[in-house]
LUMMAR-642106 format. One line per field, with one value per atom (N, C-alpha, C, O): chain; x, y, z; residue in three letters; atom name; residue number from 1. Coordinates in Angstrom, 1 decimal. Layout:
% residues N
marmi: [A ...]
px: [X ...]
py: [Y ...]
pz: [Z ...]
gudo: [ALA ...]
fivo: [CA ...]
vexnu: [NUM ...]
***
This chain:
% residues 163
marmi: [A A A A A A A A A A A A A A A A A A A A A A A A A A A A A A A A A A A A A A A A A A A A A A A A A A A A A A A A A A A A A A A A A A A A A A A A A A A A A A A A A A A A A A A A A A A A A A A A A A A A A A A A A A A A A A A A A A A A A A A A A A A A A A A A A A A A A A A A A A A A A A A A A A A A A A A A A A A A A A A A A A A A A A A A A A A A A A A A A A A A A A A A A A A A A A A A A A A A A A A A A A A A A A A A A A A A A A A A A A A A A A A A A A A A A A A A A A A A A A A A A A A A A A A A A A A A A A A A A A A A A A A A A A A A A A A A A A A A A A A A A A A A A A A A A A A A A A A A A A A A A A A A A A A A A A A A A A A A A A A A A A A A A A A A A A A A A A A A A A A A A A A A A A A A A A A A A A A A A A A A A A A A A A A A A A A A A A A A A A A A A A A A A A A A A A A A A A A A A A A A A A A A A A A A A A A A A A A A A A A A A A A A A A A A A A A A A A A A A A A A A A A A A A A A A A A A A A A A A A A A A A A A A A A A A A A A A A A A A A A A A A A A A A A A A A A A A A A A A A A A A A A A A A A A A A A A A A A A A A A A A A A A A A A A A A A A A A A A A A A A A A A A A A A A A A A A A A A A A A A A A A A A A A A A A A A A A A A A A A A A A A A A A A A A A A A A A A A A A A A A A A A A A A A A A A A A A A A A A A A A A A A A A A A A A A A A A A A A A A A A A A A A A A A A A A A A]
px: [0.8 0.0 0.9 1.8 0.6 1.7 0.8 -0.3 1.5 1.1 0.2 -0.8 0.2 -1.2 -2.5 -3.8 -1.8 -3.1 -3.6 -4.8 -3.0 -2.8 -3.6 -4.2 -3.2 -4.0 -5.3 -6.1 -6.0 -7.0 -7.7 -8.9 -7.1 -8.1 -8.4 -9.6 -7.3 -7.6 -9.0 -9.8 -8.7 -10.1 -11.4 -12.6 -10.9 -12.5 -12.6 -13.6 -12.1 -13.0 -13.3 -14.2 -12.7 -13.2 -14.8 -15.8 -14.5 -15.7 -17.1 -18.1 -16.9 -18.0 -18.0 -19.2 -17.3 -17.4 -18.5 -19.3 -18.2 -18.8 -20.2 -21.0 -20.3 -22.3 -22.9 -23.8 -22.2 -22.4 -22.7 -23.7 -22.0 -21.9 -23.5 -24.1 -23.8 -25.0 -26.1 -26.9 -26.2 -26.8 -26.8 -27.8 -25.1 -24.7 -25.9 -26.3 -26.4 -27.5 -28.7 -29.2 -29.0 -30.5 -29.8 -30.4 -28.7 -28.5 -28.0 -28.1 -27.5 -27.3 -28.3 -28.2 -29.2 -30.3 -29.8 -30.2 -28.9 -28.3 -28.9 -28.5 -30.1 -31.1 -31.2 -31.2 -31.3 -31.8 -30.5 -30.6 -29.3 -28.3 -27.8 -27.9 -27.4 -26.6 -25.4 -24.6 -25.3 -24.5 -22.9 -22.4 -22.4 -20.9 -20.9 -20.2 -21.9 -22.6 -22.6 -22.2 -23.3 -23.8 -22.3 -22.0 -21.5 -20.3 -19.3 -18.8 -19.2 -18.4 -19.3 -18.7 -20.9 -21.3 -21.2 -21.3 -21.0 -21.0 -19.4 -18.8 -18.6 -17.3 -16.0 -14.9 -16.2 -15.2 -15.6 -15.0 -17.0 -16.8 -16.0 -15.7 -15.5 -14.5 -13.1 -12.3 -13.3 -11.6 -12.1 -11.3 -13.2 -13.3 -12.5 -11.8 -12.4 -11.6 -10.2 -9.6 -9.9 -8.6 -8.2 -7.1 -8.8 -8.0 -7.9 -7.2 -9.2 -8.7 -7.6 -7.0 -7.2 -6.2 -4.9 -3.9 -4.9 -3.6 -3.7 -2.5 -4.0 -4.0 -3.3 -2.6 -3.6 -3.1 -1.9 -1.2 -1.8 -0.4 0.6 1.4 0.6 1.2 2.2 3.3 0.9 0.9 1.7 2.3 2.0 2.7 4.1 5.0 4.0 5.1 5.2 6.2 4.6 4.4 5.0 4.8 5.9 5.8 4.9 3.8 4.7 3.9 3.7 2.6 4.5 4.3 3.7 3.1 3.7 3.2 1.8 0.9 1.3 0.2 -0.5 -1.6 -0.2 -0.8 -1.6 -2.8 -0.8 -1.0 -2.4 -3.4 -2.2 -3.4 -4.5 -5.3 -4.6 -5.5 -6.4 -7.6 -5.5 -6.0 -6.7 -7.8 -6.4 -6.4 -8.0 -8.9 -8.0 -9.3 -10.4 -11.6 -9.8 -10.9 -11.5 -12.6 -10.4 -10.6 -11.9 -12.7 -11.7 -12.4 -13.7 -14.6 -14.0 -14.8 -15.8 -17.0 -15.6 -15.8 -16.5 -17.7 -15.7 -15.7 -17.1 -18.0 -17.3 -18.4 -20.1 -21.2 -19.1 -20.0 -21.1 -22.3 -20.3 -21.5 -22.1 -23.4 -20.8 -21.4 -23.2 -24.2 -22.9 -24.1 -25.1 -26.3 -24.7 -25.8 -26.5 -27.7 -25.8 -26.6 -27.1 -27.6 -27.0 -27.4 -28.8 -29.8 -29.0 -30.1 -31.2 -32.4 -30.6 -31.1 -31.9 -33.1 -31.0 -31.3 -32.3 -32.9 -32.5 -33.2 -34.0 -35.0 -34.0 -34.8 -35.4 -36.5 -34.6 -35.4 -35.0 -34.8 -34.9 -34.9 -36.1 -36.6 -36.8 -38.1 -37.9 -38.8 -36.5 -36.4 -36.1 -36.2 -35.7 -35.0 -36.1 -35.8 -37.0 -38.3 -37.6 -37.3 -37.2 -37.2 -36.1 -36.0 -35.0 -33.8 -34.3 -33.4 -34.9 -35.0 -35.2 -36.2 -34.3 -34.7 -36.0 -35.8 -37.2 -38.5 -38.3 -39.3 -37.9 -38.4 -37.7 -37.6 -36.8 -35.5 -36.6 -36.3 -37.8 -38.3 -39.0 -39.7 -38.7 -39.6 -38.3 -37.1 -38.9 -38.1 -37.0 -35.9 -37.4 -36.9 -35.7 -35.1 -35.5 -35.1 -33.1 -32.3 -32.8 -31.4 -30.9 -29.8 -31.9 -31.5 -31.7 -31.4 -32.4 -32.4 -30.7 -29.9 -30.6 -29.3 -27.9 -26.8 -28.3 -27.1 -27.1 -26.1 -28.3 -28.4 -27.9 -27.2 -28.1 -28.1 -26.8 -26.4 -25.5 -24.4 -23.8 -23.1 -24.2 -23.6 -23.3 -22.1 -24.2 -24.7 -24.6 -24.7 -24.4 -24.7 -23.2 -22.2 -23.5 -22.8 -21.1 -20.5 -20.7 -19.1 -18.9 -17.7 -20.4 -19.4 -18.5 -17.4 -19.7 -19.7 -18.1 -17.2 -18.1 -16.8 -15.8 -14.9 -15.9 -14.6 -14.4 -13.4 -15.2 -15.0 -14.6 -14.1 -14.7 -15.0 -13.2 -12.3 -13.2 -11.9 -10.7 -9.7 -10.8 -9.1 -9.0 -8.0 -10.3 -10.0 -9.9 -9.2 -10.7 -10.0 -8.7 -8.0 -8.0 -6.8 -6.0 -5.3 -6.1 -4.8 -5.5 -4.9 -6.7 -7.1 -6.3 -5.5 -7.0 -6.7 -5.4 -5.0 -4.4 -2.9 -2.7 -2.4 -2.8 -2.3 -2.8 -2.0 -4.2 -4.6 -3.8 -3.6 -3.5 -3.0 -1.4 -0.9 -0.7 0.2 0.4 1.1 -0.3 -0.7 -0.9 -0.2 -1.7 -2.3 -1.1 -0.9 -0.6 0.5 1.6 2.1 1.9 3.2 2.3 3.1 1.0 1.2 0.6 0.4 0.4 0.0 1.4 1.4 2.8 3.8 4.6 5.5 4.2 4.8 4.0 4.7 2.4 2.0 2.5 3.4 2.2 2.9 4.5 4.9 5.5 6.7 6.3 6.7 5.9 5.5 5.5 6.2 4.7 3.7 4.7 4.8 5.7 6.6 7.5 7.7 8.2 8.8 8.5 9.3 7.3 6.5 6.8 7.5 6.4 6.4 7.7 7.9 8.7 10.2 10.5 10.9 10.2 10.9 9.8 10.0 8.8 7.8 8.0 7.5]
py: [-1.2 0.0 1.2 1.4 2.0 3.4 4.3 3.9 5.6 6.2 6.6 5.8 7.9 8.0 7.0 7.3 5.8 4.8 5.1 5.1 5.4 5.1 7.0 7.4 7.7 9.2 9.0 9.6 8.1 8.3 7.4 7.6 6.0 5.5 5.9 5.8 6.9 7.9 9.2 9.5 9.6 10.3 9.5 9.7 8.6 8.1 7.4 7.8 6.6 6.2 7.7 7.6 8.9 9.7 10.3 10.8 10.0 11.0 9.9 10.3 8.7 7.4 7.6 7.5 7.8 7.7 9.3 9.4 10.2 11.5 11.6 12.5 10.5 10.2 9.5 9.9 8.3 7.1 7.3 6.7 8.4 9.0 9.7 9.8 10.1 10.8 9.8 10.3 8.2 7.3 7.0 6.7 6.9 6.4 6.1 5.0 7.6 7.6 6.4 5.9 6.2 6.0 4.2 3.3 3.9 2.7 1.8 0.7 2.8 2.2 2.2 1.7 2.8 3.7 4.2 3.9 5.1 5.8 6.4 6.6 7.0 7.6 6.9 7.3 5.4 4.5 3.4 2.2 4.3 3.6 4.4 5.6 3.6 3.9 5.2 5.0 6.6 7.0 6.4 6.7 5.5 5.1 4.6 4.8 3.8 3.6 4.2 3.8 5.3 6.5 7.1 7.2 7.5 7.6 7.2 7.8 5.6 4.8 4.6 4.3 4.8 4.5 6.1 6.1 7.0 8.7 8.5 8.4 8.5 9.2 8.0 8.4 6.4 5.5 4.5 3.6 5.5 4.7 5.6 5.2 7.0 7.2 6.5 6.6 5.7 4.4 4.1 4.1 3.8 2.9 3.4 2.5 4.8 5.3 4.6 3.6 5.8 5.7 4.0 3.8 3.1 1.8 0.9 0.0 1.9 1.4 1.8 1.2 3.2 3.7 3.0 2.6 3.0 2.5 0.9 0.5 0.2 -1.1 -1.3 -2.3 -0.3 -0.4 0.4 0.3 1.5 1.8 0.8 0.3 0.5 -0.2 -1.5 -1.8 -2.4 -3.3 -2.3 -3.3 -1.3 -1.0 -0.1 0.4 0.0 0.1 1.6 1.8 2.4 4.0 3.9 3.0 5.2 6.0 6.0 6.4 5.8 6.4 7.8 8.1 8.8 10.2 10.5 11.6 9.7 9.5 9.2 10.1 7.9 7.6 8.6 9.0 8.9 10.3 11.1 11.4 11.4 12.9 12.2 12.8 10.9 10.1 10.3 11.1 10.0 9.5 10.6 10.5 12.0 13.5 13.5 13.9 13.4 13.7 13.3 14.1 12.0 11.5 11.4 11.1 11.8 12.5 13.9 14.3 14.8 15.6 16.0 16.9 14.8 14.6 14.4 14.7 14.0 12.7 14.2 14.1 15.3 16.2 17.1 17.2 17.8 18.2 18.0 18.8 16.6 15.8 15.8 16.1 15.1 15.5 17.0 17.0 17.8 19.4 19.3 19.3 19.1 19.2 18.2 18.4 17.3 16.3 16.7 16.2 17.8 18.4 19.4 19.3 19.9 21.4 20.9 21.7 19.4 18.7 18.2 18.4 17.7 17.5 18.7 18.5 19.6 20.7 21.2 21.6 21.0 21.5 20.5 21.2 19.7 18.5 17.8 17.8 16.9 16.1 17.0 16.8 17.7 18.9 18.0 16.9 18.8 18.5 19.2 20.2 18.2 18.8 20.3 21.0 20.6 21.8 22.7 23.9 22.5 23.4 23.7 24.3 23.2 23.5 24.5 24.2 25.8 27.1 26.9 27.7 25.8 25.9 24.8 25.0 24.2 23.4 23.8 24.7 23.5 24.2 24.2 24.7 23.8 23.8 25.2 25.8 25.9 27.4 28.3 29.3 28.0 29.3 30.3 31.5 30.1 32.0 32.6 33.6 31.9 32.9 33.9 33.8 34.8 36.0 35.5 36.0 34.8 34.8 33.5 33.2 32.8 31.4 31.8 31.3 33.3 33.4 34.2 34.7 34.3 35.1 33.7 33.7 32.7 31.6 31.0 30.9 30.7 30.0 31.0 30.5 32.6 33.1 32.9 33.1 32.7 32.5 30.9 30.7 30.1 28.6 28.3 27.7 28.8 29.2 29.9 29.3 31.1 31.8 31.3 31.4 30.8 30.3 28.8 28.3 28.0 26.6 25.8 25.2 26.2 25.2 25.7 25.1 26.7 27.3 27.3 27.2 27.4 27.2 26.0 25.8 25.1 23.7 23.2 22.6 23.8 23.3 23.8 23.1 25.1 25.6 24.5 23.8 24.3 23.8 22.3 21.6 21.6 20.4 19.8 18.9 20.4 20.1 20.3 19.6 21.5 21.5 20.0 19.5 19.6 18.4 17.4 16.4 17.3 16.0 16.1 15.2 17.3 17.3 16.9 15.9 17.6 17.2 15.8 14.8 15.6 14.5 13.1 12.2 13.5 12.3 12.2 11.2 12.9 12.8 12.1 11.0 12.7 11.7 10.2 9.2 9.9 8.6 7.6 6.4 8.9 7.9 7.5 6.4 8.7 8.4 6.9 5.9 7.4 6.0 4.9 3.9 5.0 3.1 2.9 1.7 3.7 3.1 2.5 1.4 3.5 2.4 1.5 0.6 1.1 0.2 -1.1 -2.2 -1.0 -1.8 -2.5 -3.8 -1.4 -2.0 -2.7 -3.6 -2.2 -3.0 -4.9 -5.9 -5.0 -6.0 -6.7 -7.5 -6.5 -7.1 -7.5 -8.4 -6.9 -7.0 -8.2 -9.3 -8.3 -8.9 -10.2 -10.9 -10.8 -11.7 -12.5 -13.7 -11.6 -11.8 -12.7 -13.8 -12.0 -12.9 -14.5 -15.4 -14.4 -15.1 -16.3 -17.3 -16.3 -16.9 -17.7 -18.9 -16.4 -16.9 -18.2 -19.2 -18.0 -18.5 -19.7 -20.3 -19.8 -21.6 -22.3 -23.4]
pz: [0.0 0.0 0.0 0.8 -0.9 -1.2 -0.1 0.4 0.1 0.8 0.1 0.1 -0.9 -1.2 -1.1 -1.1 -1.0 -0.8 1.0 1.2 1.7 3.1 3.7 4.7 2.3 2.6 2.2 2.9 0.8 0.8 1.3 1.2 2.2 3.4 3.9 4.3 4.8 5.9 5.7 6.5 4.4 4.2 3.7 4.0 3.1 3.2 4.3 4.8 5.1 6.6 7.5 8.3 7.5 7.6 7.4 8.1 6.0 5.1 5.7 6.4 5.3 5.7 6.9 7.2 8.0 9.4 9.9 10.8 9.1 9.5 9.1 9.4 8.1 7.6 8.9 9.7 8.9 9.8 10.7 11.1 11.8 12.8 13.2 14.2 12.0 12.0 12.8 13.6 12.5 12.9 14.1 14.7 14.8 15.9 17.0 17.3 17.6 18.5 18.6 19.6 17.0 16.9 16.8 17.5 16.0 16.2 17.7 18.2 18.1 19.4 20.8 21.9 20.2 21.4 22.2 23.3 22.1 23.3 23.9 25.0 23.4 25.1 26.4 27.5 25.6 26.9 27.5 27.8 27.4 27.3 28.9 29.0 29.9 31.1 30.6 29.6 31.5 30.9 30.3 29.2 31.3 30.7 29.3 28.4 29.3 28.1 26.8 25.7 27.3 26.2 25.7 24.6 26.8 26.5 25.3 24.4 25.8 25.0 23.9 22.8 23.6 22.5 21.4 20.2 22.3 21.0 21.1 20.0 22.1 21.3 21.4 21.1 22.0 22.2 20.2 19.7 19.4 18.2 17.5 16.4 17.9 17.2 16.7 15.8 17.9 17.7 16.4 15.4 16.2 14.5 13.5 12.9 12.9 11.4 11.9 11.4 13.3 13.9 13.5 12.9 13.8 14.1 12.6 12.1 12.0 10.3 9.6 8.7 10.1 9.5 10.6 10.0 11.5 12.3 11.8 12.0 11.6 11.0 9.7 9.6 8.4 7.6 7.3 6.3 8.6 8.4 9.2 8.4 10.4 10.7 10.1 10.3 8.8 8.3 7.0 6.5 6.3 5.5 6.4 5.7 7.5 8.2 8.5 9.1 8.3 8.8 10.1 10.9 10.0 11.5 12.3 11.8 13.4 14.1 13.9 13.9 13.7 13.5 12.1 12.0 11.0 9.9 10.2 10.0 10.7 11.6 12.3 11.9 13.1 14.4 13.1 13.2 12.0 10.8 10.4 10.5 9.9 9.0 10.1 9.7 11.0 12.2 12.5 12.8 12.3 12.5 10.8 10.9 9.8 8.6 8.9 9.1 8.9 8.9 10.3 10.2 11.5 12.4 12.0 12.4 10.6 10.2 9.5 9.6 8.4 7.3 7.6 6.8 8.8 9.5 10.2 9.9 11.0 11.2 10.3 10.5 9.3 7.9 7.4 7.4 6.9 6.4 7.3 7.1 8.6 9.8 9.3 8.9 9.5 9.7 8.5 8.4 7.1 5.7 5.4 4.6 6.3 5.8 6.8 6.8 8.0 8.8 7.5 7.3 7.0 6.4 5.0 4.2 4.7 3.3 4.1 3.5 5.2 5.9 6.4 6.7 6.5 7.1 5.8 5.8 4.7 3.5 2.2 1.4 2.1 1.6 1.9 1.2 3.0 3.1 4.3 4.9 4.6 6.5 7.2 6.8 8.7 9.8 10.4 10.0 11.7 12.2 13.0 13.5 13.1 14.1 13.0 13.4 11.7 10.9 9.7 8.6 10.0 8.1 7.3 6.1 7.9 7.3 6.2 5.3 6.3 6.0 4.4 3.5 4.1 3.3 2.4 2.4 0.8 -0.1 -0.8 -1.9 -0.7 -1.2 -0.4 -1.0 0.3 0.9 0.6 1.3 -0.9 -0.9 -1.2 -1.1 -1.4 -2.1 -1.1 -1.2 0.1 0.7 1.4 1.2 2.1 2.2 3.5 3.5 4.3 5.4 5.2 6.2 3.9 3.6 4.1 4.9 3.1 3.2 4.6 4.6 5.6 6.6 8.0 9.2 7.1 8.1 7.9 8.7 6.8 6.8 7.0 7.0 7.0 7.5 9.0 9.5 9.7 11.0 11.4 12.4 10.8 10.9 11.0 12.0 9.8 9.4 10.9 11.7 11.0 12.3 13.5 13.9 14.4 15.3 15.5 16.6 14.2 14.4 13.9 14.4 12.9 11.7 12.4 13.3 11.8 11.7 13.2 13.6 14.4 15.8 16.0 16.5 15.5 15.8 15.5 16.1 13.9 13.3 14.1 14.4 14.6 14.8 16.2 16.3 16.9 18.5 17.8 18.6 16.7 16.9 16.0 16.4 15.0 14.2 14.7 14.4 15.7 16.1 17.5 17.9 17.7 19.0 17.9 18.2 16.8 15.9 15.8 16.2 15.1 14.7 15.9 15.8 17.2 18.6 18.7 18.3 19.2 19.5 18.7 19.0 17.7 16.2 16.2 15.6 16.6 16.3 17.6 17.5 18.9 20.3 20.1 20.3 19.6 19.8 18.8 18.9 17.2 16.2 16.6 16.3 17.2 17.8 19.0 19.2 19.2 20.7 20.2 20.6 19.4 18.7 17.7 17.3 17.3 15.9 17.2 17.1 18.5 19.4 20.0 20.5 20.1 21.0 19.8 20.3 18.3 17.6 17.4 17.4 17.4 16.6 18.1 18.0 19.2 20.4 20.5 20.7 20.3 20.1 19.0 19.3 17.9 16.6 16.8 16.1 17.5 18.1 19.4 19.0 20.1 20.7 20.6 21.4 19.6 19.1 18.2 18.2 17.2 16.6 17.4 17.1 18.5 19.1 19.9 19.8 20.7 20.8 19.5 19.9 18.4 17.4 17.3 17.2 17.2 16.8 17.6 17.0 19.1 20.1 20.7 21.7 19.9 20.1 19.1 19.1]
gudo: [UNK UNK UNK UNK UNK UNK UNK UNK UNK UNK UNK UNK UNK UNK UNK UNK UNK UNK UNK UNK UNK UNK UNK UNK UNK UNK UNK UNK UNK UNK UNK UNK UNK UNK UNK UNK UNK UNK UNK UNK UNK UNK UNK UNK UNK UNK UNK UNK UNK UNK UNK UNK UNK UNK UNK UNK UNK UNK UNK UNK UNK UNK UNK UNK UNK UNK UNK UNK UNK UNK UNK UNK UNK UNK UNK UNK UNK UNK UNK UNK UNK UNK UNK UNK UNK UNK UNK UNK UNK UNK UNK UNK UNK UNK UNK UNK UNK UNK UNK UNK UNK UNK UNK UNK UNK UNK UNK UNK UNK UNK UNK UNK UNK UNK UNK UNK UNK UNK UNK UNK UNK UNK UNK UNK UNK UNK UNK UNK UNK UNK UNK UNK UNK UNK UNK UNK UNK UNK UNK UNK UNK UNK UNK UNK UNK UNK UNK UNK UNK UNK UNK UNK UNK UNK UNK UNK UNK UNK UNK UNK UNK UNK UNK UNK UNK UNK UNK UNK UNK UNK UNK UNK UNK UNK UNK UNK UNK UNK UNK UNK UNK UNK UNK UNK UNK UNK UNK UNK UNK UNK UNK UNK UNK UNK UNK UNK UNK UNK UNK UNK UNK UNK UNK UNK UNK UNK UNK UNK UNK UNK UNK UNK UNK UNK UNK UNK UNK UNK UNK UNK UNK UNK UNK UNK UNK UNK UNK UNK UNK UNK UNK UNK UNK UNK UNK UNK UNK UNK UNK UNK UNK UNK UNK UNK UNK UNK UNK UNK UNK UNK UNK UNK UNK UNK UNK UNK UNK UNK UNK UNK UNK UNK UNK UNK UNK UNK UNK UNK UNK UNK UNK UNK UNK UNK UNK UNK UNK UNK UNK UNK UNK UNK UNK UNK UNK UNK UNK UNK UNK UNK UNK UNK UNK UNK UNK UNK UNK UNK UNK UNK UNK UNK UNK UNK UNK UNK UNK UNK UNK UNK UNK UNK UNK UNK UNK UNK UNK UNK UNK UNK UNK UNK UNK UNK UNK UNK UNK UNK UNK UNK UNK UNK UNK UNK UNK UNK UNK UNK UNK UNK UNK UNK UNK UNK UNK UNK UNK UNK UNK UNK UNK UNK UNK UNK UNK UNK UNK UNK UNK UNK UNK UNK UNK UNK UNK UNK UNK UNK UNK UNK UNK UNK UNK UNK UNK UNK UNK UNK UNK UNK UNK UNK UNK UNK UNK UNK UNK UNK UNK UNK UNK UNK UNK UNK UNK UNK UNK UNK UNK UNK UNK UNK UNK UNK UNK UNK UNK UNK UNK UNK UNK UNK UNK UNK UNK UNK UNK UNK UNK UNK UNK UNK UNK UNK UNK UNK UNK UNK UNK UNK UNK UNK UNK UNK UNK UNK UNK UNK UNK UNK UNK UNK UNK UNK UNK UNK UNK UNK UNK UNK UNK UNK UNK UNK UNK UNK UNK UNK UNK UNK UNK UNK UNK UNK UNK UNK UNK UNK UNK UNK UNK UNK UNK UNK UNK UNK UNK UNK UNK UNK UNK UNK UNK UNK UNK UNK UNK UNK UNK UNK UNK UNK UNK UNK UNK UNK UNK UNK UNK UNK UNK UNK UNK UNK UNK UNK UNK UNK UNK UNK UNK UNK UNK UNK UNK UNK UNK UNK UNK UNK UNK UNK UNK UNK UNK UNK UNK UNK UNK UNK UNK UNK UNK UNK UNK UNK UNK UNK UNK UNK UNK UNK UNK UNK UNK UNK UNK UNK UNK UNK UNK UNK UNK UNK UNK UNK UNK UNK UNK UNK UNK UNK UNK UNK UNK UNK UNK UNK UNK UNK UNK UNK UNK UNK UNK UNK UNK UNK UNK UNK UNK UNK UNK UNK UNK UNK UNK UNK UNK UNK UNK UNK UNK UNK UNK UNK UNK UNK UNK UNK UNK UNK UNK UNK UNK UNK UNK UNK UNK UNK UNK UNK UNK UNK UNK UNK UNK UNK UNK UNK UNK UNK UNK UNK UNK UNK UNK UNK UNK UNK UNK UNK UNK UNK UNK UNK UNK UNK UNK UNK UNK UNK UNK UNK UNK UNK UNK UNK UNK UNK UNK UNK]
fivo: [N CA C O N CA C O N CA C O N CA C O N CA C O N CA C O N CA C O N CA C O N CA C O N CA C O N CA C O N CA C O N CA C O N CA C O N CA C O N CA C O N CA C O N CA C O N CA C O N CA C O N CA C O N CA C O N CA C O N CA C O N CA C O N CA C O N CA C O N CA C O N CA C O N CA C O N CA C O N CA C O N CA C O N CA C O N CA C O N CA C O N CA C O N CA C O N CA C O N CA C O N CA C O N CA C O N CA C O N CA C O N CA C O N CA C O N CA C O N CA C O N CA C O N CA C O N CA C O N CA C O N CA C O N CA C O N CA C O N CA C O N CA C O N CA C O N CA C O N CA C O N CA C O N CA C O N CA C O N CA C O N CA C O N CA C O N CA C O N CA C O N CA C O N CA C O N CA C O N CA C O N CA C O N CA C O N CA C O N CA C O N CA C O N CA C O N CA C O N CA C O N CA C O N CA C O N CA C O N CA C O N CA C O N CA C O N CA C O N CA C O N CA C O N CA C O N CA C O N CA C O N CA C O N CA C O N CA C O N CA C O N CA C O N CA C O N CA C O N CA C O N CA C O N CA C O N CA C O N CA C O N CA C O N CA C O N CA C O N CA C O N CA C O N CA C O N CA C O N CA C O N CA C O N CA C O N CA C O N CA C O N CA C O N CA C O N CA C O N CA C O N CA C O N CA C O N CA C O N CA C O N CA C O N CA C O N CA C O N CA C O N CA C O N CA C O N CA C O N CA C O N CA C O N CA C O N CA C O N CA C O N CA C O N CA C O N CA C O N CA C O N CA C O N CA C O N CA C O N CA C O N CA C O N CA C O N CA C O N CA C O N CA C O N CA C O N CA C O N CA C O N CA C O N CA C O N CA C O N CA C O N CA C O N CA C O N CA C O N CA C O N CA C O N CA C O N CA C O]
vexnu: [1 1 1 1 2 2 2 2 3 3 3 3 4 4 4 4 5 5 5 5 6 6 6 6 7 7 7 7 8 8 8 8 9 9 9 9 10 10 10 10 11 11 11 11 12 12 12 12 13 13 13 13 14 14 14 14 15 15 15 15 16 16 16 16 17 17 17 17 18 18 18 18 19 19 19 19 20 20 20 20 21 21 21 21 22 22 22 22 23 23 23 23 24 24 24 24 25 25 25 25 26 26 26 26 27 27 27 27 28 28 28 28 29 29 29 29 30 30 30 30 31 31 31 31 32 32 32 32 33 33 33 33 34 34 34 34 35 35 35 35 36 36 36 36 37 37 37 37 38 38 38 38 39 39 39 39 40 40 40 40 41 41 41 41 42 42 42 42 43 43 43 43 44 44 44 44 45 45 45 45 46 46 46 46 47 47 47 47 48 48 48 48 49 49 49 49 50 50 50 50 51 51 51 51 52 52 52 52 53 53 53 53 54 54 54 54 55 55 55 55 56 56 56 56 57 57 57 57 58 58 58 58 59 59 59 59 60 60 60 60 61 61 61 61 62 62 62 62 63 63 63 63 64 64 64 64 65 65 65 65 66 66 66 66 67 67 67 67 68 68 68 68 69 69 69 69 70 70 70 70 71 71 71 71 72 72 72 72 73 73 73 73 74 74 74 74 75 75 75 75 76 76 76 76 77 77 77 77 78 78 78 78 79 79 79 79 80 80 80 80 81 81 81 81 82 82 82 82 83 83 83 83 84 84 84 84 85 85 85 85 86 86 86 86 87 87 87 87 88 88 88 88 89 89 89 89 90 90 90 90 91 91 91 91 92 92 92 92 93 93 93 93 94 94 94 94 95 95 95 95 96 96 96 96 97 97 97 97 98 98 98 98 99 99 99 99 100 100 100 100 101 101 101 101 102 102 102 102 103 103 103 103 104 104 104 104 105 105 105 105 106 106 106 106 107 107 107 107 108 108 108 108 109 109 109 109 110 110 110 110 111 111 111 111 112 112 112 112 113 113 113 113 114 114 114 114 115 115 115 115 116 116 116 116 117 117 117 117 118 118 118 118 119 119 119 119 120 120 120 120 121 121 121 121 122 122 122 122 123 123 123 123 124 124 124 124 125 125 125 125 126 126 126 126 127 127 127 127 128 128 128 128 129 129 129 129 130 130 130 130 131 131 131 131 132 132 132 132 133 133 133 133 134 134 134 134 135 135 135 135 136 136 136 136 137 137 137 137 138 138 138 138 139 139 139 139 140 140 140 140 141 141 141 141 142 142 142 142 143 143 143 143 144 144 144 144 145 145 145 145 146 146 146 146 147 147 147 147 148 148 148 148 149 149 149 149 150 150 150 150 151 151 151 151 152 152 152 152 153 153 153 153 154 154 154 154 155 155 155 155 156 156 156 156 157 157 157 157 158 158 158 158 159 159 159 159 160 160 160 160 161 161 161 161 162 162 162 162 163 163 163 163]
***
């Protein structure tokens, strides 16, 4: 696997993870889920990109610091997509809190002062609070899981050698 191959897994398990994500709640029923629960079920499925991307770099031999970059690239992406497929929802099929924003309503007068409002307040906060903790985040953990994938795999190896 070439790197470019290894950048564009990293964004598409990103991009797929940031739709998917949309689901998380309803597939897991996290309302009726014990909080530690609810926890591990909204932000411990973020391990999922992370561990697709640290699996195939490891297995092509990346840095960990190479790894950490990918892991952010695609919590990045994963983010990115995230809001993008908020305001494709908001905007197409509606959301029940947002009618006003759906395009069956661009002619009415109030359509482009809802989505400069929706935009202001919603969308660009969200991002700004949310991408820079993918980026540090996605780098410590990809950091983290590329040493301790290549410490097991080392591990296991020897293990092997020596039965």
């Amino acid at each position: 696997m070439h790197r470019r191959d290894l950048i564009a897994l990293a964004l598409g398990a990103g991009c797929a993870f940031g739709v998917f994500d949309w689901y998380v709640p309803a597939l897991f029923h996290v309302s009726q889920m014990p909080l530690a629960a609810n926890l591990i079920a909204i932000y411990g499925i973020w391990l999922l990109p992370a561990a697709i991307v640290v699996f195939f770099g490891v297995q092509r031999q990346s840095s960990a610091k190479a790894i950490a970059l990918l892991v952010s690239l695609s919590w990045s992406s994963a983010i990115i997509v995230y809001y993008g497929y908020y305001a494709f929802l908001a905007a197409v099929p509606g959301l029940p809190q947002l009618g006003d924003l759906q395009l069956i309503n661009r002619h009415t007068p109030q359509f482009a002062a809802s989505w400069a409002s929706f935009l202001r307040t919603t969308l660009l906060p969200q991002l700004g609070t949310w991408l820079p903790v993918a980026l540090v985040a996605g780098g410590i953990v990809g950091y983290a899981a590329a040493r301790a994938a290549v410490a097991i795999q080392n591990h296991l190896h020897r293990r092997q050698h020596y039965a």
